[in-house]
Structures are given as C-alpha cells and as structure tokens.
C-alpha positions as CSV (number, residue, x, y, z in Angstrom):
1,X,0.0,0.0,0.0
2,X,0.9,3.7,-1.0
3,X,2.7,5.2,2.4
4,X,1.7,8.9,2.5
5,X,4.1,11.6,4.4
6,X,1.0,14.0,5.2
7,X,-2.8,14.1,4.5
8,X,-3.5,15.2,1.3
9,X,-6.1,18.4,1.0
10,X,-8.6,18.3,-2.1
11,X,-9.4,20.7,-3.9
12,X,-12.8,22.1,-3.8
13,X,-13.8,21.3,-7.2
14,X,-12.6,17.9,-6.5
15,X,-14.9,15.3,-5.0
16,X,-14.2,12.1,-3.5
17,X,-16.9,9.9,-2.8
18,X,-17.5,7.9,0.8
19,X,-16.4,4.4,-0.4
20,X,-14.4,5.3,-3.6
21,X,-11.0,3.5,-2.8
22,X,-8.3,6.0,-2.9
23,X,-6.1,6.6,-6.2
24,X,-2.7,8.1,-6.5
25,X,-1.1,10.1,-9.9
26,X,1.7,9.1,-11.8
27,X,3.8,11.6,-9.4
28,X,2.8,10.0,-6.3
29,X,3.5,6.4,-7.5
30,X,6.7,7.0,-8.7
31,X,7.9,8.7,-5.0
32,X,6.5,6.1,-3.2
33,X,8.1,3.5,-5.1
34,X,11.5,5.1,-5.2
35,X,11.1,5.2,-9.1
36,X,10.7,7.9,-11.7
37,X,7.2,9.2,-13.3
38,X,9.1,8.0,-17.0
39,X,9.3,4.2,-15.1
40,X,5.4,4.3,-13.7
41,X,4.2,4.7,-17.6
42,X,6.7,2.4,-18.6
43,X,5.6,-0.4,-16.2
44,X,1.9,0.3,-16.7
45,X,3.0,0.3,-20.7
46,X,3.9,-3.1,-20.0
47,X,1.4,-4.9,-18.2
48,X,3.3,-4.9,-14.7
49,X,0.3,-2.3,-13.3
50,X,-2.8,-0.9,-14.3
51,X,-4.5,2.5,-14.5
52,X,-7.4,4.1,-14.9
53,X,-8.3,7.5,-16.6
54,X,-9.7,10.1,-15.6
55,X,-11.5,12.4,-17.4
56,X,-8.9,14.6,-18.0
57,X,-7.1,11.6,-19.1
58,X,-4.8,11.2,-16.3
59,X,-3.3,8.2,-14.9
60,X,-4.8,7.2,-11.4
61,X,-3.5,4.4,-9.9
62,X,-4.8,1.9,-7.0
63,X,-3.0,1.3,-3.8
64,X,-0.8,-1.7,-5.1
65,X,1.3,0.0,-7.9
66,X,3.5,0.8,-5.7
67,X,4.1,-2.3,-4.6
68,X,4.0,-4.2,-7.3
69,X,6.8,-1.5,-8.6
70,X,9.2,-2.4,-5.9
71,X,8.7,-6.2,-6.5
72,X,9.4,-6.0,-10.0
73,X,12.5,-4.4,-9.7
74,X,13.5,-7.0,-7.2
75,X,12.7,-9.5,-10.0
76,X,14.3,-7.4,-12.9
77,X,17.3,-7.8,-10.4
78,X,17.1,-11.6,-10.1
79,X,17.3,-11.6,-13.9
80,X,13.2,-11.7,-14.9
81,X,12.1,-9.4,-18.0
82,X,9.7,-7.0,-17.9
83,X,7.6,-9.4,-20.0
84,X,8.0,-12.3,-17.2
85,X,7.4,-10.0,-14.5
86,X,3.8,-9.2,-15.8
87,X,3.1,-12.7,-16.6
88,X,4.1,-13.7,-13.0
89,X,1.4,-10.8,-11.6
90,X,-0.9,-11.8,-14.5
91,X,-3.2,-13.7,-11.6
92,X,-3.2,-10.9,-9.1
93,X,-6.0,-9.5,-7.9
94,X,-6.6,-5.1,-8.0
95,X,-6.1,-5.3,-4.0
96,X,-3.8,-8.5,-3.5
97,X,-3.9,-10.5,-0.1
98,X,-0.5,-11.7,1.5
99,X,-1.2,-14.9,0.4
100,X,-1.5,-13.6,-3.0
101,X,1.9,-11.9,-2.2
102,X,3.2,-15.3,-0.9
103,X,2.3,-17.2,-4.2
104,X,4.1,-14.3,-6.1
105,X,6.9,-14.5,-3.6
106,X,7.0,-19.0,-4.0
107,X,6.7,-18.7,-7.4
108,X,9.5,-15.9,-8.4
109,X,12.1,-18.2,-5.4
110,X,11.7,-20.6,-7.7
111,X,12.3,-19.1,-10.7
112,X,15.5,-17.5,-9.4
113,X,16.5,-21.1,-8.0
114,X,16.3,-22.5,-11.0
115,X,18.4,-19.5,-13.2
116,X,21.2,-20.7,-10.6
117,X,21.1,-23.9,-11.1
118,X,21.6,-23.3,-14.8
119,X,23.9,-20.7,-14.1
120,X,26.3,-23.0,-12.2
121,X,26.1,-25.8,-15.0
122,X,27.5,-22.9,-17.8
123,X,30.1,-22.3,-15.2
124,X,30.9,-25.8,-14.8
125,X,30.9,-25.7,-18.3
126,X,33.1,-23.2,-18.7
127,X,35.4,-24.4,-15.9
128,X,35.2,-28.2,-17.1
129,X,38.6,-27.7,-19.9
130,X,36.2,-28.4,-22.8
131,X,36.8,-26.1,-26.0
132,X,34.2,-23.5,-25.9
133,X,33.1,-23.9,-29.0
134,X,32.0,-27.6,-28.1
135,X,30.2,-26.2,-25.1
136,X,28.0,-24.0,-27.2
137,X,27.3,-26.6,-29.0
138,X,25.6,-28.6,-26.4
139,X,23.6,-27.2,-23.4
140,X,25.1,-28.2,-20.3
141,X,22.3,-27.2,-18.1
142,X,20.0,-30.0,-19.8
C-alpha cells in the first residue's frame, strides 16, 4: 500500500466519494516507489500495473502499484524481463492479499532457484577444460 508523508487536501472542485478507494497520480506512485514518473508509464505500458483515466485523461493508480513496482524491480534484479514479470502478476488481484503476495513471492524463489542452477552448469561448463566452442554446441544445463 501507498505510504503517504501528510494528508492530502482536495481541492474544492474535487470530490471524492465515501467508499471510492483511494487513487494516486503518476507523481505520487513514482515517489513512493522510489522510481521515476518516466518508469510508472513504462511499467503500466507493460502490463506490470494498471491505471485508470480520468476524465482529464490522467493516470490514477490503486493502492498496489507501488508495490507491485518495488517487487518487479527485485525481480528485474534476479534476472526476470519485464515481460516475465507481468506474466508472474498476471493472476493478481486489483487489492492483493498476503497470500497472494506469498504465491508471487514462492513462485518468483523458484524461478531465481532455477536460473542458478543453470547458471552453475554454464560455469561448470566453462570451468570443465572443454573447448568453448564444443560447449555452445551442447547445453550443459539439460
């Protein structure tokens, strides 16, 4: 969820309805997720969060982009595409429960578990004498 450092005033002209969950801008996302505004549009560009326009045709977000920000760059980190990372929050709901989170979390552990595990065959690979050019003829992880 979206941590805010002060209440926000409305303005007058704007309303927000009892009940209406809470939506942030573009500008808001980005700070809470320690990214910038040009990186909020690109993840929403690519699946990773959603948005909503208004009728002005900005960008409102829910509660979670933040969120879901931070976890794909921990992914993109562990070696995941931008692509991957969408597909992996493809069954998420809008307001995701921890053991929603948890599944993410189970699911991307092993994903990264298994990039080692290839990882250390290349090196073994690699390490084993062998000419390269035989190695990348074969794939040692299989």
């Amino acid at each position: 969820m979206l941590k805010s450092s002060r209440p926000r005033a409305y303005p007058a002209a704007m309303t927000v309805l009892a009940g209406s969950p809470r939506t942030f801008s573009v500008g808001e996302v980005a700070v809470d997720s320690g990214v910038a505004p040009s990186a909020v549009r690109f993840y929403e560009s690519h699946g990773v969060i959603t948005a909503v326009r208004t009728a002005g045709n900005q960008r409102r977000f829910d509660g979670s982009a933040a969120c879901r920000i931070q976890v794909a760059k921990l992914a993109q980190r562990a070696g995941l595409s931008v692509r991957e990372i969408a597909a992996l929050f493809a069954d998420l709901s809008a307001d995701p429960t921890p053991d929603e989170w948890a599944g993410v979390a189970h699911r991307l552990v092993a994903e990264v578990e298994g990039r080692v595990r290839n990882l250390k065959a290349q090196l073994a690979a690699l390490e084993s004498g062998t000419r390269l050019c035989e190695i990348g003829r074969a794939d040692p992880a299989r």
